[in-house]
Each structure stands twice: as C-alpha cells, then as structure tokens.
C-alpha positions in Angstrom: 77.1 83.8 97.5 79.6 84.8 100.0 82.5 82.4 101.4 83.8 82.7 104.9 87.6 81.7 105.7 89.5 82.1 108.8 93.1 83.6 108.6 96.2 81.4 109.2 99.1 83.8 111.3 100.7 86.3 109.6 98.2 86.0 106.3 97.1 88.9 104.6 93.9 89.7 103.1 95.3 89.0 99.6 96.6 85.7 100.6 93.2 84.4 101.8 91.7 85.6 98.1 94.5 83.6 96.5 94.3 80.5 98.9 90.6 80.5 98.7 89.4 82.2 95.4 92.7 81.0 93.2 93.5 84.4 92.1 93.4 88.5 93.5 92.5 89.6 89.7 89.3 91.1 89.2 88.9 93.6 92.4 88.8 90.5 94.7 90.5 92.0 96.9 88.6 95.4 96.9 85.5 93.2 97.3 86.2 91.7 100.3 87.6 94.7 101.7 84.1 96.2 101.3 82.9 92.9 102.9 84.7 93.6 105.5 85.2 97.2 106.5 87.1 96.6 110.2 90.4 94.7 108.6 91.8 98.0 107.3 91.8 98.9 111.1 93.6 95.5 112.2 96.5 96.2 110.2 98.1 94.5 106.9 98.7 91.1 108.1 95.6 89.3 109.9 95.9 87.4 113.1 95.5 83.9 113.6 92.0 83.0 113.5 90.9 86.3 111.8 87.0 85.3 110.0 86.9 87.3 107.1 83.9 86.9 104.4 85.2 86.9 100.9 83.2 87.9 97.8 82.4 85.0 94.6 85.4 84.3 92.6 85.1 86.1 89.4 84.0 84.2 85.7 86.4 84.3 83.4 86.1 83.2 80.2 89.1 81.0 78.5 91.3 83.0 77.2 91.2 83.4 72.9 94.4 83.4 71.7 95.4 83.9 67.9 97.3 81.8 66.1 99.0 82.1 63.0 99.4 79.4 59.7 102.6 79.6 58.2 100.9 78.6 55.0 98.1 81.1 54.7 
C-alpha cells in the first residue's frame, strides 16, 4: 500500500522518505522515483505543495549482533 505526502518548500525527495518512511535505506528512494516518474523533471528540491506517492517502508528485521563471554 502506497502513502501520499505533500512536499514542505525546498524538500527533496529523500527528505520526504526520511520524514515519512524513517529511513532512505532499502531503494526507498528509487521506489518512489519509479512512483513518480515527473519529479526528475521538476528538479532536486520539490516545491511547496509538491504530492508525491511514496512506496511501503521496508521490513527489517532486528539487527543480530554477536557478543562475546570473557569466560568462554
């Protein structure tokens, strides 16, 4: 399921996936460009009141980290 969002001035597309999504990780960003194929010809920074469709916010599983005993 897609999200809409409407550009605050100056924002770039990245922004919007970080302000909206909570990260750009995960070709995000690619996504929404293929989303929306007429931003590239707007420029890099969005005018106000831009609506752009962004993509689902990718699953990521916790992150596994190794630890190590001192006593092992």
């Amino acid at each position: 399921m897609t999200t809409t969002a409407t550009a605050r001035a100056n924002e770039t597309l990245d922004l919007i996936c970080w302000r909206l999504l909570g990260t750009t990780a995960g070709n995000v960003v690619e996504a929404a460009y293929e989303l929306n194929r007429n931003l590239a010809d707007i420029g890099a920074t969005l005018p106000e009141g831009t609506v752009v469709t962004l993509p689902d916010a990718p699953k990521f599983g916790a992150a596994i980290l190794e630890t190590v005993n001192l006593w092992d």
